[in-house]
Biopython code that builds the backbone (N, CA, C, O; Angstrom):
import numpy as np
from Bio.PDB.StructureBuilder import StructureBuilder

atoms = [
    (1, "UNK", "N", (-75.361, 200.908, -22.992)),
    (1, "UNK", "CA", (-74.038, 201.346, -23.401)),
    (1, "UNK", "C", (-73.051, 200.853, -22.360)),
    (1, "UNK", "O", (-73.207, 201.063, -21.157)),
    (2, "UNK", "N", (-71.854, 200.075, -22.964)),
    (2, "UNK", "CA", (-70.815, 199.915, -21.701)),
    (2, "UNK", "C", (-69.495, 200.505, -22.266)),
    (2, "UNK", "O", (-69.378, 201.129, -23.321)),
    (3, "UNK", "N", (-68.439, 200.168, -21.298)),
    (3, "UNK", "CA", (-66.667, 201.061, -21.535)),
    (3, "UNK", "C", (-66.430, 199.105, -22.266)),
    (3, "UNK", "O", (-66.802, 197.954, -22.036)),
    (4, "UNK", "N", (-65.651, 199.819, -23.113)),
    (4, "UNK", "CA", (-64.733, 198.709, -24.036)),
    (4, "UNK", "C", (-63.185, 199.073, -23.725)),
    (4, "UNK", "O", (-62.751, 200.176, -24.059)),
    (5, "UNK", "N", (-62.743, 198.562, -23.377)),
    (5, "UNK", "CA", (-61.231, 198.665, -22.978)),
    (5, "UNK", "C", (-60.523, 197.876, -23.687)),
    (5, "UNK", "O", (-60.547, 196.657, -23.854)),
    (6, "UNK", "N", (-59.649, 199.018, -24.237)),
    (6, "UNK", "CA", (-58.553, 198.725, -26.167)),
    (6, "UNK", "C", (-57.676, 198.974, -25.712)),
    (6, "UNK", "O", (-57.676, 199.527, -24.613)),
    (7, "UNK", "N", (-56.523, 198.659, -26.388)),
    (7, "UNK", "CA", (-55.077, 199.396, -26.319)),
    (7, "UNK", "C", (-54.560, 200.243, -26.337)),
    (7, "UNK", "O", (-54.881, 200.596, -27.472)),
    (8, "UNK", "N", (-53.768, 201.190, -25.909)),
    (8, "UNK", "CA", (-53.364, 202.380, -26.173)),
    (8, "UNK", "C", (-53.212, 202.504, -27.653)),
    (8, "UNK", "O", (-53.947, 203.308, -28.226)),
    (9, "UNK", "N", (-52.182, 201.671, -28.479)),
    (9, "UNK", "CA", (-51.966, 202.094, -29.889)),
    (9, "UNK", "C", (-53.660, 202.088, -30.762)),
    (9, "UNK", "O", (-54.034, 202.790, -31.701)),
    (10, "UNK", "N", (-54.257, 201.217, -30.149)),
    (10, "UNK", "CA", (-55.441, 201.155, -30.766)),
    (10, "UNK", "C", (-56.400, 202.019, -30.638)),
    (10, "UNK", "O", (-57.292, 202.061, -31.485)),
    (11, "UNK", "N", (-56.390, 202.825, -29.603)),
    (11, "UNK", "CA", (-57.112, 204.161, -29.561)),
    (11, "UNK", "C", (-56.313, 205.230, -30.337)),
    (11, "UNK", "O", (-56.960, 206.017, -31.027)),
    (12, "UNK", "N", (-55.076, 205.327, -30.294)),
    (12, "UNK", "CA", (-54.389, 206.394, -31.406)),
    (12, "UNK", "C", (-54.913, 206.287, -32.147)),
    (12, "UNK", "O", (-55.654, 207.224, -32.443)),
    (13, "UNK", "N", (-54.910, 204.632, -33.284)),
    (13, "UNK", "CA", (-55.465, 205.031, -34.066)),
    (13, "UNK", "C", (-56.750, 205.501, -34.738)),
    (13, "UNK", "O", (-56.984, 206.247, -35.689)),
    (14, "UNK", "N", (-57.578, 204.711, -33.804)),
    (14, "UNK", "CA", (-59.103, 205.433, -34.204)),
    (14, "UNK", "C", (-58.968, 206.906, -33.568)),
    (14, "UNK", "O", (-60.074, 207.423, -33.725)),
    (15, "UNK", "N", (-58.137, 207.782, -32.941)),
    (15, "UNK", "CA", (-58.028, 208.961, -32.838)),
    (15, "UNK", "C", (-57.772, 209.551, -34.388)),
    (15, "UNK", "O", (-58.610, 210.213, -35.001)),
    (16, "UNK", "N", (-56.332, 209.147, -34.942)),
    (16, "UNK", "CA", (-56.025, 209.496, -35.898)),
    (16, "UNK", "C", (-57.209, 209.235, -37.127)),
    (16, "UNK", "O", (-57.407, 210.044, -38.034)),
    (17, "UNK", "N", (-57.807, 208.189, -36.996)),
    (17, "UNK", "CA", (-58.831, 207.689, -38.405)),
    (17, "UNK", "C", (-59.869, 208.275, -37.793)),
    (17, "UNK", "O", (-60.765, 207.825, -38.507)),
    (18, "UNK", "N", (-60.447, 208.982, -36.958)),
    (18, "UNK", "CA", (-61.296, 209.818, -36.687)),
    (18, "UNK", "C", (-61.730, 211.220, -37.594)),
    (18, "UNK", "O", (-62.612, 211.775, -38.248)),
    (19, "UNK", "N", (-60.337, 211.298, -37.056)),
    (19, "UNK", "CA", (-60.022, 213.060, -37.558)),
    (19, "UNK", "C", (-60.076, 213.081, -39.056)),
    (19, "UNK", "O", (-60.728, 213.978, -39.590)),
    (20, "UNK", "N", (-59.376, 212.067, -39.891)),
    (20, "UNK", "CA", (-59.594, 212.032, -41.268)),
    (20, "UNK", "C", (-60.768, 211.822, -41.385)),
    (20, "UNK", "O", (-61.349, 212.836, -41.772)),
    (21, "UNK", "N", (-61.630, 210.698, -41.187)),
    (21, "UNK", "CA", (-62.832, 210.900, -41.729)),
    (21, "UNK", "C", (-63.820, 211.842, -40.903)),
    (21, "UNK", "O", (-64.969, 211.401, -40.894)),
    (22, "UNK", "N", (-63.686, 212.735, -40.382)),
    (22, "UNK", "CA", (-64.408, 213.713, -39.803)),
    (22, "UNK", "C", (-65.327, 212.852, -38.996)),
    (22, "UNK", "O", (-66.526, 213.043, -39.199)),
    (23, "UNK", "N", (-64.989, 211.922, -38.102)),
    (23, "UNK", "CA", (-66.113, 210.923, -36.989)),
    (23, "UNK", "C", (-65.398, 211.356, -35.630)),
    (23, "UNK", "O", (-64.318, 211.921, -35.459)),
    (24, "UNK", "N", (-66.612, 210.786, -34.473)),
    (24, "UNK", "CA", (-66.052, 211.451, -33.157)),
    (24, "UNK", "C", (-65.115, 209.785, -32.578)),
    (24, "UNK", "O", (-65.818, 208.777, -32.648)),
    (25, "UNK", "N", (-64.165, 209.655, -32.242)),
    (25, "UNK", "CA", (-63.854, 208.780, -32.224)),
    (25, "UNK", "C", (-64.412, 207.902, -31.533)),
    (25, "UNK", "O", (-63.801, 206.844, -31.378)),
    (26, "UNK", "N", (-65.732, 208.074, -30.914)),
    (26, "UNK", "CA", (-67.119, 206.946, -30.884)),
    (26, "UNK", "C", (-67.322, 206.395, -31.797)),
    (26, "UNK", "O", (-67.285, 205.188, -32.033)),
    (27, "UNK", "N", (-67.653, 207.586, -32.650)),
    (27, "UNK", "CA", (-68.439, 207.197, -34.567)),
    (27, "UNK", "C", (-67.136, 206.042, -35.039)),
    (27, "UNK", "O", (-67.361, 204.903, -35.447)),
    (28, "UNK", "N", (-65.909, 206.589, -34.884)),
    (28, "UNK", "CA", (-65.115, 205.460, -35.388)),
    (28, "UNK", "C", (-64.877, 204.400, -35.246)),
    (28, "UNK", "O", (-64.763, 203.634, -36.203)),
    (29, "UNK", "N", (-64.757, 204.102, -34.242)),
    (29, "UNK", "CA", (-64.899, 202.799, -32.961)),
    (29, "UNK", "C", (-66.539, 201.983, -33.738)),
    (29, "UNK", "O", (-66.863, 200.848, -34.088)),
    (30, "UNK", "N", (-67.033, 203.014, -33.713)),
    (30, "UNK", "CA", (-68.358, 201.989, -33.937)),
    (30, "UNK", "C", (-68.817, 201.834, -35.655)),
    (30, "UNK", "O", (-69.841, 201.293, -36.072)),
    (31, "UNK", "N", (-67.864, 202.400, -36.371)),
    (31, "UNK", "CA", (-67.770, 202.179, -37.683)),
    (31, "UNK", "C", (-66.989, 201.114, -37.838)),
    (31, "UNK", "O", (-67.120, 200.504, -38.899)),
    (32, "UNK", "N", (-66.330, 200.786, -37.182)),
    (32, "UNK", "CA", (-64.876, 199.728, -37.125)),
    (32, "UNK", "C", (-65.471, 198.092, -36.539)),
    (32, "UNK", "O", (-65.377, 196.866, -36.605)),
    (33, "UNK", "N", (-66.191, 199.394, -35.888)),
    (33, "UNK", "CA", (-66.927, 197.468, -35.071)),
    (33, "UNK", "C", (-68.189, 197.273, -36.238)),
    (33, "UNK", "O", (-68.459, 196.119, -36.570)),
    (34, "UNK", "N", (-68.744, 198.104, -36.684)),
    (34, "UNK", "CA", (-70.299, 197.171, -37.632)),
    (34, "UNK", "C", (-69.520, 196.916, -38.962)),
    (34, "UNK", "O", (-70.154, 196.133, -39.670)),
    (35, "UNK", "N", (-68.714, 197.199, -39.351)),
    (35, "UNK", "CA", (-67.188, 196.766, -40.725)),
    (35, "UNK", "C", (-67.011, 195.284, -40.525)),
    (35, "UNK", "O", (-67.516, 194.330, -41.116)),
    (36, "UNK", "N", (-66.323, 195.340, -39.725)),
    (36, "UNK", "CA", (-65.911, 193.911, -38.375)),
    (36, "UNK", "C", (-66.884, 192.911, -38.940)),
    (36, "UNK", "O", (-66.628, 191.993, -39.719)),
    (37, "UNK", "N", (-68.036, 193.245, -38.420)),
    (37, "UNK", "CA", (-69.096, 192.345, -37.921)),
    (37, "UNK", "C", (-70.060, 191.760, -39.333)),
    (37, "UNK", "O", (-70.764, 190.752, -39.403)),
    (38, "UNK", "N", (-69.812, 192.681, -40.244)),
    (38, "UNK", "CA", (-70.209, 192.572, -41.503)),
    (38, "UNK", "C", (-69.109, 192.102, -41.933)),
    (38, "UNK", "O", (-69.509, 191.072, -42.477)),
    (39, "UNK", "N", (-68.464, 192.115, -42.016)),
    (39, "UNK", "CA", (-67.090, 191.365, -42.870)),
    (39, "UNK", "C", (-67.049, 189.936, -42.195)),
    (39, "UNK", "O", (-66.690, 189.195, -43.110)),
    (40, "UNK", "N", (-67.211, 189.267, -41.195)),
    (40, "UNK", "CA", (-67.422, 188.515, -40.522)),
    (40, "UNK", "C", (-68.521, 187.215, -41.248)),
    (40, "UNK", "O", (-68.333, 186.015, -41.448)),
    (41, "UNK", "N", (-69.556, 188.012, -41.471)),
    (41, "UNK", "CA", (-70.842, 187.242, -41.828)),
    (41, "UNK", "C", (-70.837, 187.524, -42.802)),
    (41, "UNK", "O", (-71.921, 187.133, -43.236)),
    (42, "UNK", "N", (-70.161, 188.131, -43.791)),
    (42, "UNK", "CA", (-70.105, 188.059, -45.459)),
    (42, "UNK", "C", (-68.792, 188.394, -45.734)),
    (42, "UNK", "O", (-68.315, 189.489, -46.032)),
    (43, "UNK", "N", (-68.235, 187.251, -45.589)),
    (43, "UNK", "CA", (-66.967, 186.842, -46.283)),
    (43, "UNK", "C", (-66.293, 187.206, -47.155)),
    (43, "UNK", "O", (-65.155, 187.664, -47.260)),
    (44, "UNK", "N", (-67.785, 186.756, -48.355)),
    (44, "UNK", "CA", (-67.033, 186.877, -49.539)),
    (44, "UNK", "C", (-67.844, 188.423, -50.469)),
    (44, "UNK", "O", (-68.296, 188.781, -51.557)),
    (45, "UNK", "N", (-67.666, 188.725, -49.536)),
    (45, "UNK", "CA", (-68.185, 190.522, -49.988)),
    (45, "UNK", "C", (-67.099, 191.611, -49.478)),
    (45, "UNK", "O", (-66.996, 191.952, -48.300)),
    (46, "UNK", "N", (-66.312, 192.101, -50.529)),
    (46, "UNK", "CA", (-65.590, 193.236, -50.651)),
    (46, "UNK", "C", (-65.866, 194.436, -49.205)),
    (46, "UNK", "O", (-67.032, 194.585, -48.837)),
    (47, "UNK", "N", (-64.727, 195.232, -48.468)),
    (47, "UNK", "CA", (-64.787, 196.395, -47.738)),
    (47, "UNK", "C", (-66.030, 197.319, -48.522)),
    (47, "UNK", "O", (-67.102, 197.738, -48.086)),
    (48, "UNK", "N", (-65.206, 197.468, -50.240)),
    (48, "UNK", "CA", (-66.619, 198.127, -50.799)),
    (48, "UNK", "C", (-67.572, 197.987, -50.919)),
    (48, "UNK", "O", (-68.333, 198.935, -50.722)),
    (49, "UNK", "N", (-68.168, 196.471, -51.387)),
    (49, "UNK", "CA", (-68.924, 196.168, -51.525)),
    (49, "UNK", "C", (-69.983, 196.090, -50.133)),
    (49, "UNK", "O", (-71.158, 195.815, -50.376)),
    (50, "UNK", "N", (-69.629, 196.299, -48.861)),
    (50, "UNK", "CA", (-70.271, 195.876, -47.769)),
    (50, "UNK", "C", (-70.520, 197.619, -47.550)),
    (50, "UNK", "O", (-71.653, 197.784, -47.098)),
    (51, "UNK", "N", (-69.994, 198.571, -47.688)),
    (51, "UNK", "CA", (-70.269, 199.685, -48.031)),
    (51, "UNK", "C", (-71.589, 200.569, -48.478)),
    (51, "UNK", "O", (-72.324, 201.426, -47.986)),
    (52, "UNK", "N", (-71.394, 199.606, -50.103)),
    (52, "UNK", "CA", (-72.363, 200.073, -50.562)),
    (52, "UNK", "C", (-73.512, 199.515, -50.295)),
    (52, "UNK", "O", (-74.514, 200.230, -50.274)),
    (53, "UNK", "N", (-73.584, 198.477, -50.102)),
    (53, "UNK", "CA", (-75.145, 197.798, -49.271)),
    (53, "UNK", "C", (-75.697, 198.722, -48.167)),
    (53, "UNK", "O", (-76.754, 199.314, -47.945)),
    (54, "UNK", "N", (-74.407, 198.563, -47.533)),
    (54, "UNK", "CA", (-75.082, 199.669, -46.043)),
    (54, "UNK", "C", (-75.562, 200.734, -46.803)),
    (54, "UNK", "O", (-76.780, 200.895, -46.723)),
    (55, "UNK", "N", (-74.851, 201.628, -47.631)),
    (55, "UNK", "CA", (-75.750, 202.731, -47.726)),
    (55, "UNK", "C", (-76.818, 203.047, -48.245)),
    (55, "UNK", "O", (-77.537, 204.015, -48.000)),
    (56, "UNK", "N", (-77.023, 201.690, -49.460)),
    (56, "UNK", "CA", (-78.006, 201.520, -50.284)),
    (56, "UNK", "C", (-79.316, 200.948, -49.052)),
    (56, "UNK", "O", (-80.526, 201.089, -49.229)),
    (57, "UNK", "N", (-78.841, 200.477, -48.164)),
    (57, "UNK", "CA", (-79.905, 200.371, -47.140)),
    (57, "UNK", "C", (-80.683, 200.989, -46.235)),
    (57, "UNK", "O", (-81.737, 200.728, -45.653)),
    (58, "UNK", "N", (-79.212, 202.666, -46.277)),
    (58, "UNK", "CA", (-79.674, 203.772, -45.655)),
    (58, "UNK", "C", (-80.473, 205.037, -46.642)),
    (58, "UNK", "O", (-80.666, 206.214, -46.337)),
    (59, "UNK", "N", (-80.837, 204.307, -47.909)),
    (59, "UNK", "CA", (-81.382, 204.892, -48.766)),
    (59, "UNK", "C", (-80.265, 206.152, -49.941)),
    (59, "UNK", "O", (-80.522, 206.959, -50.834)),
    (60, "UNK", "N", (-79.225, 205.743, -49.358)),
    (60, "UNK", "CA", (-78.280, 206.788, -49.957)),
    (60, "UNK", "C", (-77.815, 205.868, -51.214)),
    (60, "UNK", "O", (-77.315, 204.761, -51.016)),
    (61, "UNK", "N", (-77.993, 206.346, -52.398)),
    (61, "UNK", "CA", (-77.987, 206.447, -54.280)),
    (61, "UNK", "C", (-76.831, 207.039, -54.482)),
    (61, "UNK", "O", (-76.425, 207.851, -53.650)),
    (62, "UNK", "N", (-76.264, 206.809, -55.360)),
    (62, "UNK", "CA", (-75.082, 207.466, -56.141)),
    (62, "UNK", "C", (-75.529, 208.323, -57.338)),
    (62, "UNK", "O", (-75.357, 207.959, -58.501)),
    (63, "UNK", "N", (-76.036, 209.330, -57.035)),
    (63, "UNK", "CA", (-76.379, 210.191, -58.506)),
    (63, "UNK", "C", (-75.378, 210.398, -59.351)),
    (63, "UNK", "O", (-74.176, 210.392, -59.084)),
    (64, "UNK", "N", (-76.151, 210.674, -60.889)),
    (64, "UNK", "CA", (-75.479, 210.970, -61.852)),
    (64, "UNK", "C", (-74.903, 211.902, -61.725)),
    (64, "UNK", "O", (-75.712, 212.707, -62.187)),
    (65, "UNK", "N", (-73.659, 212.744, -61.295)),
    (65, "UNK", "CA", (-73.488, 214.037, -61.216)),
    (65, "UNK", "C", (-72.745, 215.137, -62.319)),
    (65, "UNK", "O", (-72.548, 216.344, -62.174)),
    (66, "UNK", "N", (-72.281, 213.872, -63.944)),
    (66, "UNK", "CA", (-72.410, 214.437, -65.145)),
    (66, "UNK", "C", (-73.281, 215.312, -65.682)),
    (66, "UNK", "O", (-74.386, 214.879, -66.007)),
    (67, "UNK", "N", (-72.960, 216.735, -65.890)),
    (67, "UNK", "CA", (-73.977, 217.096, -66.556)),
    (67, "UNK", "C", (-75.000, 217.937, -65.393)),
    (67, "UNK", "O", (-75.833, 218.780, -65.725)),
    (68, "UNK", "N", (-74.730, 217.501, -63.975)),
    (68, "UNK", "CA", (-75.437, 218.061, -62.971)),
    (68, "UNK", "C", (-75.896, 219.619, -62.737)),
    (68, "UNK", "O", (-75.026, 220.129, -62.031)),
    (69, "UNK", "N", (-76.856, 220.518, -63.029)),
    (69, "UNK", "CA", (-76.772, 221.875, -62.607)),
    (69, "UNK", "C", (-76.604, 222.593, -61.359)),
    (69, "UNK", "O", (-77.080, 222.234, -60.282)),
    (70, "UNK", "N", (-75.882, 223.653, -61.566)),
    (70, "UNK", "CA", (-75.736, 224.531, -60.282)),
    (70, "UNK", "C", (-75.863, 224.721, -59.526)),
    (70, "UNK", "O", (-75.357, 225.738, -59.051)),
]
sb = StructureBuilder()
sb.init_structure("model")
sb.init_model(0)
sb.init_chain("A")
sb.init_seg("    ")
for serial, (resi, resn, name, xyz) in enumerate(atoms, 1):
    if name == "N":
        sb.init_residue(resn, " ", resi, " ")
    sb.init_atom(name, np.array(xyz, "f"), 0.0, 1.0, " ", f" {name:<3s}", serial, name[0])
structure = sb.get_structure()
């Protein structure tokens, strides 16, 4: 693990985009950087689309939730 040294405005904002998505502004920082890095090496693949791979990789499915019980 090392210190990454950002900008002031640039830590606001992963302060601020922290708090919305409920991440510690580590988690954000390092959501921002594997986004980055994937968007990087697949071009031509959508924010969403690079999304849903990751999660489909973390085994996380989109259930049907029509119709879903209680």
């Amino acid at each position: 693990m090392g210190i990454v040294n950002i900008e002031d405005e640039l830590h606001e904002q992963l302060r601020r985009a922290s708090r919305a998505s409920c991440r510690s502004i580590n988690a954000q920082a390092a959501f921002w950087i594997r986004i980055g890095m994937l968007g990087e090496l697949n071009p031509g693949l959508t924010f969403q689309e690079l999304a849903a791979r990751e999660l489909k990789a973390a085994g996380v499915g989109a259930a049907d939730l029509t119709g879903a019980a209680a």
